[in-house]
N, C-alpha and C positions, 0 to 999 in steps of 0.2 A: 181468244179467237180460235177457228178452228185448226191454221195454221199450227198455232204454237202446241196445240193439244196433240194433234198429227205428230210433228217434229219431239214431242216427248216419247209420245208411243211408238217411235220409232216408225211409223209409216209414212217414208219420206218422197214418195210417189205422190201421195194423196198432199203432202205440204206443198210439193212442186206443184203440182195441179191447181192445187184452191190460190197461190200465188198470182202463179201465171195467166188465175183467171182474173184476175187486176187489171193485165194488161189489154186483152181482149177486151174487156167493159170500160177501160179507159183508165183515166187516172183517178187513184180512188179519195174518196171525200177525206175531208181535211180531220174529222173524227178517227179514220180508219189508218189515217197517216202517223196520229199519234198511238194507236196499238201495235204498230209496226217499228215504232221506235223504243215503245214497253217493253215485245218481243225480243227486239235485240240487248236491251238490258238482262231480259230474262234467260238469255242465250249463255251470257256468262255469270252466271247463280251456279252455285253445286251442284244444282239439281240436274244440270245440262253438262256435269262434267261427261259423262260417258259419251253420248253425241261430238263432247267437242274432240274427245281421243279419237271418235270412229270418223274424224276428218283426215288421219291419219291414213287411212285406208281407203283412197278414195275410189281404186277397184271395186271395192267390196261396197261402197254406198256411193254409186255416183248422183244416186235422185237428192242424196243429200246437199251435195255439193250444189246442184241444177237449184232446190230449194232455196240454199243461203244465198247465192249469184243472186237469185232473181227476187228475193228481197231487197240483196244491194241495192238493185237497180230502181227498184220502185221508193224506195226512202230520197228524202230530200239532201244533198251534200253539207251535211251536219254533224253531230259528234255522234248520233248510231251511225249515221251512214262511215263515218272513222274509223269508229269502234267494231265495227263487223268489217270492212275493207281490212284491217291490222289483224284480225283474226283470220282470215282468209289467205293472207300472203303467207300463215305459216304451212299451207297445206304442201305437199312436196309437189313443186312445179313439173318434174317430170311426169311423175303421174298424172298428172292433167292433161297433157299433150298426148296420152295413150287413149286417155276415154275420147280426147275429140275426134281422135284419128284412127282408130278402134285398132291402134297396130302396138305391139311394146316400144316405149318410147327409149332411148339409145342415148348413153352421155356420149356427147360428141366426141370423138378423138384429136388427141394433137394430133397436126401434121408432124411428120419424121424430121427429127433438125438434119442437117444435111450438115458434114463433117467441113470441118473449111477448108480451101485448095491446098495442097502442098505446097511447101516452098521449092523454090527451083534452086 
């Protein structure tokens, strides 16, 4: 599919795009449901190791990220739809919360423990 061709060649705008366009025309036929659960097999082949390291960096490739999301979403709650959700959790959550919110995202801080009262 052109998706997965996209997503090799690293042009992962153009994957987001041909995705997303699923959505827009509806839900897609039950042929096109099964190359989308191919894809996600084919997501984790050798061939896709590079891509899966540059999940690592999601600054640096967020249409990628926007790409595999919105495949999630369009697959049916199955073993790709598992198998790409399990792949997805390893992305670093912080940095995800930067690209939504276009701002550096911040590990929260403890509150300060507070010394306990003196004895009297």
């Amino acid at each position: 599919s052109t998706a997965s061709l996209s997503l090799y060649a690293g042009a992962y705008t153009h994957a987001f795009r041909c995705l997303e366009s699923f959505g827009v025309l509806g839900a897609p036929p039950e042929s096109e449901m099964g190359e989308l659960a191919r894809l996600v097999a084919l997501l984790e082949s050798p061939v896709f190791a590079p891509m899966r390291l540059r999940l690592l960096q999601p600054k640096a490739y967020p249409d990628l990220l926007r790409a595999l999301y919105a495949l999630l979403m369009l697959l049916p709650q199955g073993s790709a739809f598992k198998a790409l959700r399990m792949r997805l959790r390893s992305v670093p959550a912080l940095e995800l919360l930067a690209l939504d919110g276009g701002t550096d995202a911040k590990v929260p801080s403890r509150a300060p423990r507070r010394s306990p009262p003196a004895a009297p």
